[in-house]
NUBA-909720 format. One record per residue (C-alpha): residue number from 1; x, y, z; residue in three letters. Coordinates in nm, 2 decimals. Layout:
N
[NUM [X Y Z] Ala]
...
// end
This chain:
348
[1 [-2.62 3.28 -1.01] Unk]
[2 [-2.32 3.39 -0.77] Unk]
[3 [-2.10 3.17 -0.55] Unk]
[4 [-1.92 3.23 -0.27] Unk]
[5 [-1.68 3.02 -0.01] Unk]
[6 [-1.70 2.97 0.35] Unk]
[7 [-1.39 2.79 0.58] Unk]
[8 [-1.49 2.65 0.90] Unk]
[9 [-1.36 2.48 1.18] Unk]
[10 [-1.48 2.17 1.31] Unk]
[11 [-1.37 2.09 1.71] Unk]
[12 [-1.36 1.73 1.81] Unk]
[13 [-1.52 1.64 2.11] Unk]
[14 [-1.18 1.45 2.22] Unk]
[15 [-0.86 1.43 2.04] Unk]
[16 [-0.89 1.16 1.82] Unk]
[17 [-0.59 0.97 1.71] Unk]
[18 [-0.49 0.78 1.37] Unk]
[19 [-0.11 0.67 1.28] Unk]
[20 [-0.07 1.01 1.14] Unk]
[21 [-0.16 1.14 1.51] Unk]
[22 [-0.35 1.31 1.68] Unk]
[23 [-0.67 1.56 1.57] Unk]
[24 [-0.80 1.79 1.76] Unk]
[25 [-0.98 1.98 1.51] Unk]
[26 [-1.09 1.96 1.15] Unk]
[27 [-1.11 2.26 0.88] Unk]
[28 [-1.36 2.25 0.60] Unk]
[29 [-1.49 2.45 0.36] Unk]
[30 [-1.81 2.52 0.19] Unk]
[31 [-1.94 2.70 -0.14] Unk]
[32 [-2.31 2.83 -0.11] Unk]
[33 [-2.45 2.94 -0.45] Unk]
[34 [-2.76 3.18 -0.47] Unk]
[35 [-2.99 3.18 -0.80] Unk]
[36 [-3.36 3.42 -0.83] Unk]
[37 [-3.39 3.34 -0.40] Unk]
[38 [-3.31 2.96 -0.38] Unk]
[39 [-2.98 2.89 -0.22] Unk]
[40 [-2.76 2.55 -0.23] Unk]
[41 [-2.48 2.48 -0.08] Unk]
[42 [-2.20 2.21 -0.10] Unk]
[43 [-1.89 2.06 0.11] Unk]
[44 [-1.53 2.08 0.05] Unk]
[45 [-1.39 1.83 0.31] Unk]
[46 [-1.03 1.87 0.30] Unk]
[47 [-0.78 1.62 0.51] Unk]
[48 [-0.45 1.82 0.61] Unk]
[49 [-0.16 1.57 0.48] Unk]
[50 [-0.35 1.32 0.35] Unk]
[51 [-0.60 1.51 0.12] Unk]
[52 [-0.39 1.50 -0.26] Unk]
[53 [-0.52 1.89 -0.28] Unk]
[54 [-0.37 2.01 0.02] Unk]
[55 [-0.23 2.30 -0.15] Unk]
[56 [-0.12 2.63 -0.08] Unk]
[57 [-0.34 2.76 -0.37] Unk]
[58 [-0.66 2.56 -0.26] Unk]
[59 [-0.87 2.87 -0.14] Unk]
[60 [-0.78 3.05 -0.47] Unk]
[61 [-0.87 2.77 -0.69] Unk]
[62 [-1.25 2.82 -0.48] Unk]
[63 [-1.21 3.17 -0.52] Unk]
[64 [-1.21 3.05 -0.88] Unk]
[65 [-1.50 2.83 -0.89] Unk]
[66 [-1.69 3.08 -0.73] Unk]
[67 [-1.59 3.33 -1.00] Unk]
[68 [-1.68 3.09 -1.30] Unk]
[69 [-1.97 2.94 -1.16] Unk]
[70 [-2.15 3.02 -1.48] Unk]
[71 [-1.96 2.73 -1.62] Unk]
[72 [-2.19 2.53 -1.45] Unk]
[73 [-2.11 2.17 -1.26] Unk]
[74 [-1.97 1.96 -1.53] Unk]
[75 [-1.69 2.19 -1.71] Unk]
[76 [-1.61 2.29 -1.34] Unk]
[77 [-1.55 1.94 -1.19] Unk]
[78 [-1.33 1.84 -1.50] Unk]
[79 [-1.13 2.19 -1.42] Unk]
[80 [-1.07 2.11 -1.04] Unk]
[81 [-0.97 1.72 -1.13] Unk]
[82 [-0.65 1.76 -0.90] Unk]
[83 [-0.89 1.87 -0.63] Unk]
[84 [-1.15 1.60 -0.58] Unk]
[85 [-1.26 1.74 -0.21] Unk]
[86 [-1.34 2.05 -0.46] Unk]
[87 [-1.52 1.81 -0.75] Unk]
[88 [-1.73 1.68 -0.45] Unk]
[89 [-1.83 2.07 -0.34] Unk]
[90 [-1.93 2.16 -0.64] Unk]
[91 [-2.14 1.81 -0.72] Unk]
[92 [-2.35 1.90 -0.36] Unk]
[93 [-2.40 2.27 -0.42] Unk]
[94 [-2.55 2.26 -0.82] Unk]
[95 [-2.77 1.95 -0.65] Unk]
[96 [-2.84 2.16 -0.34] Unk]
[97 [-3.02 2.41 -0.54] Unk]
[98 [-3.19 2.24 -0.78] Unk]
[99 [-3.36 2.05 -0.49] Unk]
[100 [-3.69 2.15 -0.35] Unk]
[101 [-3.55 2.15 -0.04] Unk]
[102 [-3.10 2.27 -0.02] Unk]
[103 [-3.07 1.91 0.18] Unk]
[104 [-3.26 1.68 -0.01] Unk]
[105 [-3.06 1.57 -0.29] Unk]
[106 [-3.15 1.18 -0.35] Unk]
[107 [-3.51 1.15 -0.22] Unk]
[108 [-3.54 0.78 -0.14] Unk]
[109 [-3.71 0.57 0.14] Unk]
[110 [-3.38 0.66 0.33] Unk]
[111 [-3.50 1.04 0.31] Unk]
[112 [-3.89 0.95 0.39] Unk]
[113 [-3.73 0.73 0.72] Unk]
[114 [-3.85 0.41 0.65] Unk]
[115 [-3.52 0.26 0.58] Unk]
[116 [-3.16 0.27 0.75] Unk]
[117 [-2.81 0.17 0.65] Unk]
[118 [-2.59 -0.03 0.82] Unk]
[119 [-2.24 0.11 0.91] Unk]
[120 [-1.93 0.00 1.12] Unk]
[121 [-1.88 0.15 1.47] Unk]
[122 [-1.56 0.36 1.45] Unk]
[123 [-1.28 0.25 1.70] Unk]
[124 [-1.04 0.53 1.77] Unk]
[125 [-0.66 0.50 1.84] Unk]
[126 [-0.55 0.56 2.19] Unk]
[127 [-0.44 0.35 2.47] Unk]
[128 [-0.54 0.06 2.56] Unk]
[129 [-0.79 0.14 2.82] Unk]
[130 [-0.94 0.40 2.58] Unk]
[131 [-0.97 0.19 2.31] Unk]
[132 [-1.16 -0.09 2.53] Unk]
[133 [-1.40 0.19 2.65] Unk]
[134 [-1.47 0.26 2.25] Unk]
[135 [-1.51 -0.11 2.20] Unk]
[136 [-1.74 -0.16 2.48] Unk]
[137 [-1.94 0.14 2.39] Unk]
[138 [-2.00 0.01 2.03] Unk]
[139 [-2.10 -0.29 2.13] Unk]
[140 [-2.34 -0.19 2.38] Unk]
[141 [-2.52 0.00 2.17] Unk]
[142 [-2.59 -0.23 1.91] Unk]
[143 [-2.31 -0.23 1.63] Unk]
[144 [-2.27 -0.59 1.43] Unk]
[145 [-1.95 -0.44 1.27] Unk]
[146 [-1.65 -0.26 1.44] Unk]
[147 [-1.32 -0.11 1.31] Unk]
[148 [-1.06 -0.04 1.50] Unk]
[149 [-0.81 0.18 1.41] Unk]
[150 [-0.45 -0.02 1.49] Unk]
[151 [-0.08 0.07 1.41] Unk]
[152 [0.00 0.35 1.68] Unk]
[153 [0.01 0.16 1.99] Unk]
[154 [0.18 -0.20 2.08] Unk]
[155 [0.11 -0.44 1.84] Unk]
[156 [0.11 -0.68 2.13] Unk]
[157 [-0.17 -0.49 2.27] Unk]
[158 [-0.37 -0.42 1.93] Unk]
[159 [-0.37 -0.82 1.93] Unk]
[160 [-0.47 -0.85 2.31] Unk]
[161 [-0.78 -0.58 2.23] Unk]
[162 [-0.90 -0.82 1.93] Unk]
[163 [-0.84 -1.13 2.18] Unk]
[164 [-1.05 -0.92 2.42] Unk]
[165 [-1.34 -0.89 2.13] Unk]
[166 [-1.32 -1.26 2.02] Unk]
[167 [-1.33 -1.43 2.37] Unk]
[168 [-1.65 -1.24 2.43] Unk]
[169 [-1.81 -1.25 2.07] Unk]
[170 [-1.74 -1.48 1.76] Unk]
[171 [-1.71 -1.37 1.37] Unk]
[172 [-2.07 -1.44 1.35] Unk]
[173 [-2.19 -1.22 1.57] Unk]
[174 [-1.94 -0.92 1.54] Unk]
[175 [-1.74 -0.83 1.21] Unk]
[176 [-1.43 -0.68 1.26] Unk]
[177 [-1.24 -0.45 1.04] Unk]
[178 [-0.91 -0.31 1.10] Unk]
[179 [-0.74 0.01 0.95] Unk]
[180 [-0.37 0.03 0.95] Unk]
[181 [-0.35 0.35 0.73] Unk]
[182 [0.00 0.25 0.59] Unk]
[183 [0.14 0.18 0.94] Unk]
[184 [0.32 -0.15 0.86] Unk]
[185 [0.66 -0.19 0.72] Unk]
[186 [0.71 -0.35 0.39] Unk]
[187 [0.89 -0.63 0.54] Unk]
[188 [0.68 -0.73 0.83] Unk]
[189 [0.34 -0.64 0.70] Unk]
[190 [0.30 -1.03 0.58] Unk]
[191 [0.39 -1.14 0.95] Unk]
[192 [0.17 -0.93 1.10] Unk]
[193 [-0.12 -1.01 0.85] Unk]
[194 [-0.08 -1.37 0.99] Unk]
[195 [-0.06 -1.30 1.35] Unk]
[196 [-0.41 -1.11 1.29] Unk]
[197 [-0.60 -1.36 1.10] Unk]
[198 [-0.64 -1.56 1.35] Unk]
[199 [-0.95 -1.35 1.46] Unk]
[200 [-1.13 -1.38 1.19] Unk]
[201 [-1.14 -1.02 1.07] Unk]
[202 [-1.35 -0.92 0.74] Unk]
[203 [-1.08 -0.71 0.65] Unk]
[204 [-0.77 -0.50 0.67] Unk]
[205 [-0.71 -0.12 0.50] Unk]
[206 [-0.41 0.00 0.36] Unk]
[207 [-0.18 -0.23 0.57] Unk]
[208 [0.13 -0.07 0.40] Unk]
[209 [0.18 0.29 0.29] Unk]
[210 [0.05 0.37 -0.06] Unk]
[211 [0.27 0.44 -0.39] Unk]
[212 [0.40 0.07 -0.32] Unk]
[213 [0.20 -0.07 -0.58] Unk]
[214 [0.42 -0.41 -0.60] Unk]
[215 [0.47 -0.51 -0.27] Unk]
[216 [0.10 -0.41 -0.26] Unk]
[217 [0.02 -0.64 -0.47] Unk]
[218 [0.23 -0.92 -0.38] Unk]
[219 [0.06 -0.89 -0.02] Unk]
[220 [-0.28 -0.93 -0.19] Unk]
[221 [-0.17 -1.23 -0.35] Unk]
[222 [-0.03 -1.39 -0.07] Unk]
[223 [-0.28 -1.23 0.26] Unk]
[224 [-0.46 -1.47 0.49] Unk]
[225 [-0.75 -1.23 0.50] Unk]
[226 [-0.84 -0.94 0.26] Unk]
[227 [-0.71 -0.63 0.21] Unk]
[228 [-0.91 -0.34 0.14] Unk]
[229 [-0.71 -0.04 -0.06] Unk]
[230 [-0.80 0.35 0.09] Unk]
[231 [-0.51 0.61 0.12] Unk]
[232 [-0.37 0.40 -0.21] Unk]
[233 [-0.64 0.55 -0.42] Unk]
[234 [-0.58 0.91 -0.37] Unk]
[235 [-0.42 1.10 -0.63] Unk]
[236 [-0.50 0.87 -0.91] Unk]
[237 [-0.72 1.05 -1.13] Unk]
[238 [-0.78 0.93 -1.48] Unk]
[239 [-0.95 0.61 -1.59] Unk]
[240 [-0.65 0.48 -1.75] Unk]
[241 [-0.49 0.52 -1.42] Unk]
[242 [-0.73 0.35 -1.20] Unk]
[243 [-0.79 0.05 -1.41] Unk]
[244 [-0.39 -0.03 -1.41] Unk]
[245 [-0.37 0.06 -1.03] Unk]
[246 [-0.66 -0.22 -0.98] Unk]
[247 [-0.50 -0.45 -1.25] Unk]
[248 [-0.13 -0.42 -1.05] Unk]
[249 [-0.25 -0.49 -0.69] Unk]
[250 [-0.56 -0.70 -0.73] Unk]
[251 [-0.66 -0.61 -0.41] Unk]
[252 [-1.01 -0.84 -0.25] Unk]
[253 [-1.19 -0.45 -0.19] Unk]
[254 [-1.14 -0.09 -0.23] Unk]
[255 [-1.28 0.18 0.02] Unk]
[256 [-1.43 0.50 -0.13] Unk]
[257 [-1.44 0.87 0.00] Unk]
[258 [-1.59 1.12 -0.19] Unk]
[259 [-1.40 1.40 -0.06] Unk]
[260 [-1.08 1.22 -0.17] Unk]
[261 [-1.14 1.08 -0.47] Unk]
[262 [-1.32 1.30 -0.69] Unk]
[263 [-1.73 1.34 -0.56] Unk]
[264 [-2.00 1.11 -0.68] Unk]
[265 [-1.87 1.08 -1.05] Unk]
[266 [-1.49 1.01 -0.93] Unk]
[267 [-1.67 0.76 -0.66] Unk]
[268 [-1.85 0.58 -0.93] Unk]
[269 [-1.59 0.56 -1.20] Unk]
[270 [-1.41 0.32 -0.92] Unk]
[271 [-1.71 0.11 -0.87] Unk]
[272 [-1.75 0.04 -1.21] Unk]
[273 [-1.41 -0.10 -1.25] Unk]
[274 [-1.41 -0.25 -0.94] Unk]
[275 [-1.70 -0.48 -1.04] Unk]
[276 [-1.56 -0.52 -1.35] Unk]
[277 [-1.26 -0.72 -1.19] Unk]
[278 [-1.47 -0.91 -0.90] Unk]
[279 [-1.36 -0.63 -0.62] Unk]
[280 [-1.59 -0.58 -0.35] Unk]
[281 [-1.60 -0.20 -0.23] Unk]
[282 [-1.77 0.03 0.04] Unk]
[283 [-1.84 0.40 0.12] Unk]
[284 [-1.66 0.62 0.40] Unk]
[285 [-1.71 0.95 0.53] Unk]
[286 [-1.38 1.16 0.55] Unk]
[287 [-1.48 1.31 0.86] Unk]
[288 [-1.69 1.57 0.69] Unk]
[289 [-1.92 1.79 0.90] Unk]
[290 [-2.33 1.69 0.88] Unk]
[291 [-2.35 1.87 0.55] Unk]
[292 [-2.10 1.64 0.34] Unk]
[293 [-2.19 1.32 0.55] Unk]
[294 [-2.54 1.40 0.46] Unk]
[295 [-2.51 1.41 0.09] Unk]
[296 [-2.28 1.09 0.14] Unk]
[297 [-2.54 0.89 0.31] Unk]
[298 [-2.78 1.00 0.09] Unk]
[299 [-2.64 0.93 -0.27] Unk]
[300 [-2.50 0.57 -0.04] Unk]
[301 [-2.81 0.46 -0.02] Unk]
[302 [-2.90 0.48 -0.37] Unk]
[303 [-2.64 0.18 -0.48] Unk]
[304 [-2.81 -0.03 -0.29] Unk]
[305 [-2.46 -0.20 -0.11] Unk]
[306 [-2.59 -0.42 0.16] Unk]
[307 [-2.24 -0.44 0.36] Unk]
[308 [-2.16 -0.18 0.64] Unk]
[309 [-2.08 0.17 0.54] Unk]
[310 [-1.81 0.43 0.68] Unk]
[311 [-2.09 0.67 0.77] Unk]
[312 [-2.08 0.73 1.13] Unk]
[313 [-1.87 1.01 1.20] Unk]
[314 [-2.15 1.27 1.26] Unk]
[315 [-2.11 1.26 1.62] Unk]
[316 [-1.77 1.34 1.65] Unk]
[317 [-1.78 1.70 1.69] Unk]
[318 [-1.86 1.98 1.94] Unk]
[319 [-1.97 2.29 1.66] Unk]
[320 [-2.15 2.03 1.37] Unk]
[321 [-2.46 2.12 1.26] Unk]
[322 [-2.83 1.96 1.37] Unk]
[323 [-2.95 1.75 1.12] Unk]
[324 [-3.20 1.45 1.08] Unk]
[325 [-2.89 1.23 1.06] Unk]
[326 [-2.92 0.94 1.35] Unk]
[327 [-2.75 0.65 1.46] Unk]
[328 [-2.98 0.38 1.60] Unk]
[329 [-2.86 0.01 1.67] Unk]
[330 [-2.56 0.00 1.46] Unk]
[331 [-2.78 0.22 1.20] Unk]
[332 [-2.78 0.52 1.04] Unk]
[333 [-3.12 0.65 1.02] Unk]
[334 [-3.26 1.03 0.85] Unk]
[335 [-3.52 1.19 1.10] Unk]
[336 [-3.72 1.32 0.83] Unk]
[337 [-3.88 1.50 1.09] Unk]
[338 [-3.62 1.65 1.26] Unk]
[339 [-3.47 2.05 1.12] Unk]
[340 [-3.15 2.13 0.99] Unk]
[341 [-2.99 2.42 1.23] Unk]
[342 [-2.70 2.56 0.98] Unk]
[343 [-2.70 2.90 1.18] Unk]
[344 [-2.34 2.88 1.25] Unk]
[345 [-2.28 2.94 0.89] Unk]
[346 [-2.58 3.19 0.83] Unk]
[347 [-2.70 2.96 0.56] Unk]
[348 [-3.08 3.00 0.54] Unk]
// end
């Protein structure tokens, strides 16, 4: 078997903004194994400054992989366990090419089309007539559940935006999740908690910045609505270590990225202490091209988690790659029929 490593560049369609600012493109990387003809290949979805492995020595620790890949998956994703955007490349590519076909990895009635999973529409941050256009759009085209991104503009006008939402639809018919990635300060992140549940959102994310565990968890304790922990999870890698970060903060859900915490074993070692302690959880894309987000939705499907997913960032970009990845009426759907084009990468 031999490995190599590809980088590529993934340009957004229109800058899209978060409370870390604004992106305008998106590097990733992929390792593509070869074995007697069959090839499979995997994604490493790195996140510039929010990603625990953004490194200077992340392309030689996949020069490295690719080197050892006689190792084989296991011994390799326990090597790279302060890389988890890495663990999650590996997972896809050994499963890539043991499959019949280098994108089928978890054949299921997802795969054969004849069922979908639900996901929220994402709401990007921008001003405030940008924002309404997003909102609008996602509504019109069939999404139950929106998030909006919030914490970058006024909060006055965040509010007037979810005022805008409610006086046209209730909690009923539209769920609302909002995504402060850390943008609160630890002092007013109670008062702004209230002045928000009075929409009747399902949910906030990472209303604080992480690696304040304690006022994290005095927050959950105290909150009007939940809190769902994201950024908070990165960088904790053992077992030990998640269980006492769960313990600590208590929060009512935890949001899960492959890329950033470790693959499909790292993903599930959270779920299994999360429903251990009563917390509810979802999956979310990290803005990985159609390749990652494919394997995602996929291996998603499988747990069987009837909430919304994170999983419709396919669209975002200008160079992704055709696949049978749709979204239909606040669905995402897998065209069973429709061809993967991974020319751009020269990946047969």
């Amino acid at each position: 078997m031999t490995a190599t490593y590809k980088k590529y560049l993934l340009n957004f369609k229109r800058p899209s903004g978060t409370s870390r600012g604004i992106l305008t493109e998106k590097e990733t990387w992929f390792i593509i194994l070869e074995k007697e003809g069959k090839k499979g290949i995997g994604e490493c979805g790195i996140l510039r400054t929010l990603s625990i492995d953004d490194r200077p020595d992340y392309e030689e620790k996949l020069k490295w992989v690719c080197e050892n890949i006689h190792l084989g998956k296991d011994k390799l994703w326990e090597a790279m366990l302060e890389f988890p955007s890495i663990q999650f490349g590996i997972e896809q590519a050994f499963l890539s090419l043991e499959a019949e076909n280098p994108f089928l990895l978890f054949p299921s009635y997802f795969t054969k089309t004849e069922k979908s999973i639900f996901i929220n529409g994402l709401v990007w941050m921008g001003d405030e007539v940008f924002m309404k256009e997003q909102i609008d759009e996602k509504l019109a085209t069939g999404f139950k559940c929106i998030k909006l991104k919030i914490g970058a503009i006024d909060f006055q006008k965040e509010l007037d935006l979810l005022r805008f939402i409610r006086a046209n639809f209730d909690a009923k018919t539209i769920e609302i999740r909002v995504d402060a990635n850390g943008a609160f300060g630890l002092n007013e992140a109670l008062g702004k908690l209230n002045q928000l549940s009075g929409f009747e959102l399902h949910s906030i994310e990472q209303p604080i910045a992480k690696n304040n565990a304690g006022r994290m968890a005095e927050l959950c304790k105290t909150t009007p609505f939940p809190i769902a922990l994201d950024e908070e999870l990165i960088g904790v890698f053992s077992l030990e270590e998640k269980e006492a970060l769960l313990k600590k903060i208590k929060p009512q859900y935890v949001i899960l990225k492959p890329s950033l915490v470790g693959g499909f074993r790292g993903t599930k070692e959270w779920i299994d202490l999360a429903e251990k302690f009563g917390i509810g959880w979802w999956i979310t894309s990290a803005l990985e091209s159609n390749i990652g987000l494919n394997a995602i939705a996929q291996w998603t499907y499988t747990l069987q988690n009837p909430m919304p997913q994170g999983l419709g960032t396919g669209g975002l970009y200008t160079n992704n790659f055709d696949c049978p990845l749709e979204v239909k009426n606040g669905q995402l759907w897998y065209e069973k029929d429709k061809i993967w084009d991974t020319s751009k990468l020269n990946f047969e």
